[in-house]
C-alpha positions in Angstrom: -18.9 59.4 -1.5 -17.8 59.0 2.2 -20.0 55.5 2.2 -19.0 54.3 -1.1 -15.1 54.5 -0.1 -16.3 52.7 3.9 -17.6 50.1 1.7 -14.7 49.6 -0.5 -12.4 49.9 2.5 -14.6 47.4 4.1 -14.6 44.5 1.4 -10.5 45.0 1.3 -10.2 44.1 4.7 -12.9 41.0 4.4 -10.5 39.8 1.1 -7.1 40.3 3.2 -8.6 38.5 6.5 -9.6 35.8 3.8 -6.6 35.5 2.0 -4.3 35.4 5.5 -6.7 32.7 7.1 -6.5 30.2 3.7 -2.9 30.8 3.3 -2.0 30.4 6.6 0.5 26.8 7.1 -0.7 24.0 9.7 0.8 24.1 13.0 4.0 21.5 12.8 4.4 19.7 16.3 8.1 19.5 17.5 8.6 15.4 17.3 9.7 16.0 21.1 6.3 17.3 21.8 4.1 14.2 20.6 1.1 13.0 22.3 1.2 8.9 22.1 -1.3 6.4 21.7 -0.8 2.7 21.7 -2.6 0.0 19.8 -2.6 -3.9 20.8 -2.6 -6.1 17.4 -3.7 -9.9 18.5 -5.5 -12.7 17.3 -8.0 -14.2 19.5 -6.9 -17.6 20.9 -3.3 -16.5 19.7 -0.2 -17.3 21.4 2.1 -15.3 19.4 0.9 -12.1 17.1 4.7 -11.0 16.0 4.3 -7.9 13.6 8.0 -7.1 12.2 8.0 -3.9 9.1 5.5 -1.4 8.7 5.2 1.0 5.8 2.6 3.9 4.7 2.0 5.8 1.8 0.6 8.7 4.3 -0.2 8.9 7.9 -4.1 8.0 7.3 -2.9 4.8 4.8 0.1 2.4 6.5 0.6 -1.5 6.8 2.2 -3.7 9.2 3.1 -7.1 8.2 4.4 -10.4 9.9 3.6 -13.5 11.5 0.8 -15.2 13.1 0.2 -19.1 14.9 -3.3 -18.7 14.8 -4.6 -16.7 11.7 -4.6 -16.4 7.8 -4.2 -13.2 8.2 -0.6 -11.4 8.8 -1.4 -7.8 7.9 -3.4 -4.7 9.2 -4.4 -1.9 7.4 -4.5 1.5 9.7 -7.0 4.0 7.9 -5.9 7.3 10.1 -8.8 6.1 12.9 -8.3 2.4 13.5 -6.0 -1.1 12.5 -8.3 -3.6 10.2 -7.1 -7.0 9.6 -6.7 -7.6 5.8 -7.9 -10.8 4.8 -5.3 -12.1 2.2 -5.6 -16.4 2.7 -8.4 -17.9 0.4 -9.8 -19.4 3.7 -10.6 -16.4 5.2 -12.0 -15.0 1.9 -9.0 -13.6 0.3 -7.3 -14.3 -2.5 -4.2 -16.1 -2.2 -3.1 -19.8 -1.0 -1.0 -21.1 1.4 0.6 -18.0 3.3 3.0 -18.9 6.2 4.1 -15.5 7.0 5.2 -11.8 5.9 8.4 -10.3 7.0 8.6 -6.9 5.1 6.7 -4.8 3.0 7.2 -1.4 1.0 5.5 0.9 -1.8 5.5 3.6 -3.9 1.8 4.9 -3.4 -1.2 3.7 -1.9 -2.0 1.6 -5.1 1.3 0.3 -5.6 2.6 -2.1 -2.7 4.9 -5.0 -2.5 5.5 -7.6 0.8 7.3 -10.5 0.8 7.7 -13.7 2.8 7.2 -17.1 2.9 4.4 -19.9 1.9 3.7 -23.4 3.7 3.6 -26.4 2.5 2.8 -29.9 4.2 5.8 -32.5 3.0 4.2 -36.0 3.8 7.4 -37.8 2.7 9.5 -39.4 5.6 10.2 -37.7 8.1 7.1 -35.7 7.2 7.8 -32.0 8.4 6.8 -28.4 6.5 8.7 -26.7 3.8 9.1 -23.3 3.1 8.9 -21.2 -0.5 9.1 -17.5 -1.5 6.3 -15.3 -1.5 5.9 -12.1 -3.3 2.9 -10.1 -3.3 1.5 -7.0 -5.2 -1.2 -4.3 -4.4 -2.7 -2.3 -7.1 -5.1 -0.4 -5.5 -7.4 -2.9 -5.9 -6.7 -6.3 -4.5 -3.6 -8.2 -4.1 -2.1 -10.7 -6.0 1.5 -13.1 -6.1 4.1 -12.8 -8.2 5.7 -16.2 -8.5 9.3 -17.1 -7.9 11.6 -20.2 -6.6 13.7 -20.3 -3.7 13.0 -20.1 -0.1 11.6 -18.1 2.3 12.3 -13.8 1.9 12.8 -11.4 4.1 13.5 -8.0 1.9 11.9 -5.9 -0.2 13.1 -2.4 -1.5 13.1 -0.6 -4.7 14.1 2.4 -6.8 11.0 2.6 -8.7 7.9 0.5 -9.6 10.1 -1.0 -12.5 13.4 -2.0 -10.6 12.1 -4.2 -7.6 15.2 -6.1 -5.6 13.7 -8.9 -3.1 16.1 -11.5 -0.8 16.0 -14.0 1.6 17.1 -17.3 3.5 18.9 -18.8 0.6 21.2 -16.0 -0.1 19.4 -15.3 -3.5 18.7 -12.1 -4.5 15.4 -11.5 -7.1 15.0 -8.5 -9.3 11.8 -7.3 -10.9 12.1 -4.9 -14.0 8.5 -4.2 -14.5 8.1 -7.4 -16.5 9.9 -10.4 -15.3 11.3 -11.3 -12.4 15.4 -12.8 -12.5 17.1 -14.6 -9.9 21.0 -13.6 -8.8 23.4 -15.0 -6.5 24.0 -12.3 -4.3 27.6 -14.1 -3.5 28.1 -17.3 -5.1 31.7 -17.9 -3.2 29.7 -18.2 0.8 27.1 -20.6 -0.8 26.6 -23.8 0.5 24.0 -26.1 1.8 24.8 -26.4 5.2 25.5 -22.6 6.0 23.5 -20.7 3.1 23.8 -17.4 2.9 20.7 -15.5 4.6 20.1 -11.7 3.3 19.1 -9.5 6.2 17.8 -6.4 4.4 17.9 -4.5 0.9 18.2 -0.7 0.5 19.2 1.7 -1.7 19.7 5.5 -2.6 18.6 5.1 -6.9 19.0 1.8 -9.3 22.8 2.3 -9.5 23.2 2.7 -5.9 21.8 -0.2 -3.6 23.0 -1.8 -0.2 21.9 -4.9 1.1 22.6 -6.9 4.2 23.5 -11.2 5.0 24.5 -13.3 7.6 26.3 -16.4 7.5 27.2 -18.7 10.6 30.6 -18.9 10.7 32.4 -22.2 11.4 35.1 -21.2 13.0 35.5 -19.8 16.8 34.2 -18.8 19.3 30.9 -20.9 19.1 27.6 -19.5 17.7 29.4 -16.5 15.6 28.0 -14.7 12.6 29.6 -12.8 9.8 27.6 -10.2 8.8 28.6 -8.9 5.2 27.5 -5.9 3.6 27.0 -5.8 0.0 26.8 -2.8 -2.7 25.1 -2.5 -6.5 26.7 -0.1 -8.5 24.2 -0.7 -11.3 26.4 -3.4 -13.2 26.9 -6.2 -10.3 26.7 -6.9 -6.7 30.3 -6.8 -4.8 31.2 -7.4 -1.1 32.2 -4.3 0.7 32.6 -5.0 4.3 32.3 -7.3 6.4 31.7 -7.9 10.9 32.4 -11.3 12.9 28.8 -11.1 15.6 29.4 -13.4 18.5 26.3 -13.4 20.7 26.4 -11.9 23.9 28.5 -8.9 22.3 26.0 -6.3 20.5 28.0 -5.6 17.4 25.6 -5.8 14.7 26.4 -2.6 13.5 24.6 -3.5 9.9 21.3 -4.3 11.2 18.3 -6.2 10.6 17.6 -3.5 8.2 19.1 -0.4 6.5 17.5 2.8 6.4 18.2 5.4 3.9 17.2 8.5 5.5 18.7 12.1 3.5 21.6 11.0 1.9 23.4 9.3 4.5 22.9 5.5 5.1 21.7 4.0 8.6 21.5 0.7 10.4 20.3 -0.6 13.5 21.0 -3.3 15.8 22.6 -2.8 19.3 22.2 1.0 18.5 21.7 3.7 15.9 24.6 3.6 13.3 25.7 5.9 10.4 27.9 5.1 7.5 30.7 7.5 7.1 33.6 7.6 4.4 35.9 5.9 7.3 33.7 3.6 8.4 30.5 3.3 11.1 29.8 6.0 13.6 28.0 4.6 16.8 25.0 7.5 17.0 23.1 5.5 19.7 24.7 2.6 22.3 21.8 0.6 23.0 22.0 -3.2 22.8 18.0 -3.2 22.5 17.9 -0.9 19.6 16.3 -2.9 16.5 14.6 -0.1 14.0 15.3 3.5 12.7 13.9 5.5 10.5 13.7 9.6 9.3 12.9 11.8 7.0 16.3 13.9 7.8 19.4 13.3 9.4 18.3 15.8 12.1 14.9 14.1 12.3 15.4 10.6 13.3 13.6 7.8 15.4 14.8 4.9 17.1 13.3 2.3 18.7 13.6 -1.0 21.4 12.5 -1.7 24.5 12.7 2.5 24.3 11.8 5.1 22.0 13.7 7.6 21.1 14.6 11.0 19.2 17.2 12.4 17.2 17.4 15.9 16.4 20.9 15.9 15.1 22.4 17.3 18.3 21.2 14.9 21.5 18.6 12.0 21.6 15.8 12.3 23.5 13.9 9.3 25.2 10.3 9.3 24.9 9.9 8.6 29.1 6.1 9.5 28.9 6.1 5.4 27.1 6.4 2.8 29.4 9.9 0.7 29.6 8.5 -2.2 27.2 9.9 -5.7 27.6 9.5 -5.6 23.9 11.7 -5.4 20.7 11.7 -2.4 18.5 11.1 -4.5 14.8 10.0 -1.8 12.8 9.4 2.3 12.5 7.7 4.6 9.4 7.7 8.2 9.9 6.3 10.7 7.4 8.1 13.6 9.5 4.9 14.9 11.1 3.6 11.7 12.6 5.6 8.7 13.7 4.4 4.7 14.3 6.5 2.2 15.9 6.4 -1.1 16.1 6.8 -3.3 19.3 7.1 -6.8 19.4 5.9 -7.3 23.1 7.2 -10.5 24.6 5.1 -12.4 27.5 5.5 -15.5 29.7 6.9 -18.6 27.5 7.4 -16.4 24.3 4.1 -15.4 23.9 4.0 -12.2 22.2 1.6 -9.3 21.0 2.5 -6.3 18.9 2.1 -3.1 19.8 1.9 -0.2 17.6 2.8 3.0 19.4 1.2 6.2 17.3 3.2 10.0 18.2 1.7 12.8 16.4 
């Protein structure tokens, strides 16, 4: 009797010590405490290897996308142990014709993934120079493929869902996919023209009903080399003009960014700092002229990064001082909230540039 209830007392113990060792939650790293690794993304031969939006459908599965003098190829593929180039130009055994470039890319899950950008063509008509087009591209899981559309070279892609698709670019048009077809609006027909065209920055949104997006226009009036920078809202019916900021260079005032991040329910933007878009206007979170990307999962679990990376906890940012002082530009940053990847655009003697893709985890 004494044995049989040793034995039962015994296998209890074994199931418990089981049950607490299987149900037991992986150890989260505070985003302060991240060990870093850095990557170098070149071509061989290259003189510039400019990298400029990254996105991932996990840690183990991201993309970076951009622009290349040498090479078909303007996209890795970063598998959770190393960065492969994907082979998308028909030259270099991929699929599609005539890519110039990629300037941004996002998804909804590893088998659905869109990037956009721009294709070349040779114009041999006096005075013979090259002439840009939109590109739109698709991943299924499988390969990747182009959507076609007209208009010039784009620089946005964002959606709500795989069935409601908003792309823009140079010529101030923005496109809409709804699953089936694609439809061409003018984002704001009154700033049209030929000589000044609109140019949309970035697209972002919270749901269909609810989308932001981001254009410049050179301004023809002083001081010399000025840019309004508009921001723009869809409300699910129509695009209207919301606000609006004169950029001079030399003053770091694009509080609207190269691109919006919606990060919790809030609404960020980079460019000469961190900025957060509150019912009375734009709170300045970070004053950094060399500030180009954010990103977050939470408004308490942001990161930011330029020449610098940094942290934001909600409180205080932290700067990452174990990373080098770059002479870089911060172009891009994905975070899933446990691991973080940043995007550096490293600029050398006579513009020659590399990307490097810092990894914090």
């Amino acid at each position: 009797m004494e044995v049989s209830k040793q034995i039962v007392l015994l296998s209890f113990l074994v199931a418990v010590s089981g049950c607490k060792h299987v149900s037991e939650p992986p150890v989260v790293k505070s985003p302060r405490e991240y060990t870093w690794t850095i990557d170098t993304l070149a071509y061989p031969n290259s003189f510039q290897t400019s990298m400029r939006d990254i996105w991932g459908s996990s840690a183990n599965d991201v993309y970076v996308v951009g622009h290349n003098d040498q090479a078909f190829g303007k996209m890795w593929h970063y598998d959770g142990s190393r960065w492969e180039p994907v082979r998308l130009h028909i030259l270099e055994g991929g699929p599609l014709p005539n890519i110039g470039s990629l300037s941004a890319i996002y998804g909804f899950s590893a088998n659905d993934i869109w990037a956009v950008g721009e294709k070349i063509f040779y114009n041999p008509n006096p005075p013979p120079n090259f002439l840009d087009s939109s590109l739109i591209i698709h991943y299924d899981g499988v390969k990747w493929s182009e959507h076609k559309v007209s208009g010039r070279a784009l620089t946005s892609v964002w959606g709500s869902s795989p069935s409601d698709i908003w792309v823009g670019g140079r010529d101030g048009l923005i496109h809409h996919f709804n699953g089936s077809v694609w439809q061409r609006v003018a984002l704001d027909s009154s700033l049209q023209s030929l000589d000044y065209p609109l140019q949309i920055l970035s697209i972002g949104g919270f749901s269909g009903a609810d989308v932001y997006a981001t254009a410049a226009k050179p301004d023809q009036v002083p001081p010399i080399d000025s840019t309004v920078i508009y921001l723009y809202h869809f409300n699910g019916e129509g695009w209207s003009r919301e606000d609006s900021l004169l950029s001079t260079v030399g003053l770091d005032r694009w509080q609207f960014g190269p691109r919006l991040r919606m990060i919790g329910s809030a609404l960020y933007s980079a460019g000469g700092g961190v900025f957060r878009k509150e019912a009375g206007g734009w709170l300045r979170l970070l004053d950094d002229r060399r500030v180009g990307a954010v990103a977050g999962v939470s408004g308490d679990n942001l990161f930011a990064a330029g020449n610098k990376v940094y942290h934001y906890n909600g409180v205080d940012w932290y700067l990452y001082r174990q990373l080098p002082d770059f002479n870089a530009i911060g172009t891009s940053v994905w975070t899933d909230g446990t691991e973080v990847f940043v995007v550096e655009e490293m600029v050398g003697a006579g513009y020659a540039t590399i990307t490097l893709i810092l990894h914090g985890k």
